[in-house]
N, C-alpha and C positions, 0 to 999 in steps of 0.2 A: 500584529498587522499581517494582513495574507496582502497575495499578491495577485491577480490573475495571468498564467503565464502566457496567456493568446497577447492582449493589450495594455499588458502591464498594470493597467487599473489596481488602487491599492482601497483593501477595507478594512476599517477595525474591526467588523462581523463579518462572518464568511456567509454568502449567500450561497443558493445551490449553484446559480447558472449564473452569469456575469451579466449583468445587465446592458453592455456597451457591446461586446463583442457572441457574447451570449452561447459561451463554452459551458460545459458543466466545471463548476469548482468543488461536488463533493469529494473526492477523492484527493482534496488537500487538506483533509480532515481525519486522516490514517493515524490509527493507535496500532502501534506493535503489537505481535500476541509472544513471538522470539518462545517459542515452545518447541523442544525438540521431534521431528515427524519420526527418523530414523537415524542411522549414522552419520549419513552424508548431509541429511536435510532438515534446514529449523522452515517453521512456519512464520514469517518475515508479519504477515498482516494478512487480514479477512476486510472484503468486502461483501456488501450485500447482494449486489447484482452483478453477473457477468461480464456487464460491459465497461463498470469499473474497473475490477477486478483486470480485465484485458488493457484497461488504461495504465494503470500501473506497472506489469507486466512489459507493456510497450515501453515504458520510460526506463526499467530496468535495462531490456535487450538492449536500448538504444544508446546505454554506457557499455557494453558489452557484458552486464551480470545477469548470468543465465538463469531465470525462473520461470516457474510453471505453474499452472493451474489445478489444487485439487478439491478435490467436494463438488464439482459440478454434480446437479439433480436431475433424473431421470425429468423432472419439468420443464428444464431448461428442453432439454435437446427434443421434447415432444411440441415446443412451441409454446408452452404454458408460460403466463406471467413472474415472473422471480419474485414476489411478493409470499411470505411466510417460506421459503424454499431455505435449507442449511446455506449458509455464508461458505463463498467461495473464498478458501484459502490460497495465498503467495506463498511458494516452498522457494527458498536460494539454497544456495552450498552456504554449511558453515565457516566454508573461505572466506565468501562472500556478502557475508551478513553487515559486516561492520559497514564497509563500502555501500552495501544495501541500505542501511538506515542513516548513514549520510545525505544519499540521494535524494531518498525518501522525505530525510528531515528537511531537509533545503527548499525543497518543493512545500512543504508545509509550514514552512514557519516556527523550525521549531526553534524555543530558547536553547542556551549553550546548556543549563540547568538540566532542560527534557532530552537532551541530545545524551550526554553523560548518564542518563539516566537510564534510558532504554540501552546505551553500549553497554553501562553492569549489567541489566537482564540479559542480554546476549551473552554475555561471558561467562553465567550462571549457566545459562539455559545447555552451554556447550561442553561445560567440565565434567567427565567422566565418572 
């Protein structure tokens, strides 16, 4: 079951935009990618277009887990449509990963199953 979190509205299928309060709901449809960027940084999840990707990012900062935006395309910032452009990646601190796909998961629905699931890839992704 998803949830919409403007009007609570609840669906068996996720639609894109909610049809009552008419928020976008794709970005409660995030799969982990938990691949490691550098030392300090895993890639938490990719979005397709920016201004998901900036939704996400906003729900992060807004428990205080600092992430950032990479992969933006020279389309985006010329004004071009984000349609075929590389997916904008979520980088956290490997601190904050765990906490990250907590957040994440919650907001999405995920089962206890997928939740456990994606914390082993995290814990892979960050072993030396």
């Amino acid at each position: 079951m998803y949830q919409c979190p403007g009007c609570q509205t609840t669906f068996e299928t996720l639609p894109e935009i909610c049809p009552h309060c008419k928020l976008s709901l794709r970005v409660l449809a995030i799969t982990p990618i938990l691949t490691r960027h550098d030392d300090t940084l895993i890639v938490l999840t990719a979005c397709d277009t920016q201004l998901d990707a900036q939704i996400v990012i906003g729900r992060l900062k807004s428990e205080g887990i600092d992430a950032m935006l990479s992969g933006t395309s020279m389309q985006s910032t010329l004004g071009s449509s984000d349609a075929g452009s590389d997916p904008y990646h979520i980088l956290v601190h490997q601190s904050d990963g765990e906490r990250a796909l907590r957040l994440i998961g919650s907001d999405a629905s995920w089962t206890e199953d997928e939740l456990t699931r994606y914390i082993s890839m995290l814990a892979e992704s960050t072993e030396d």
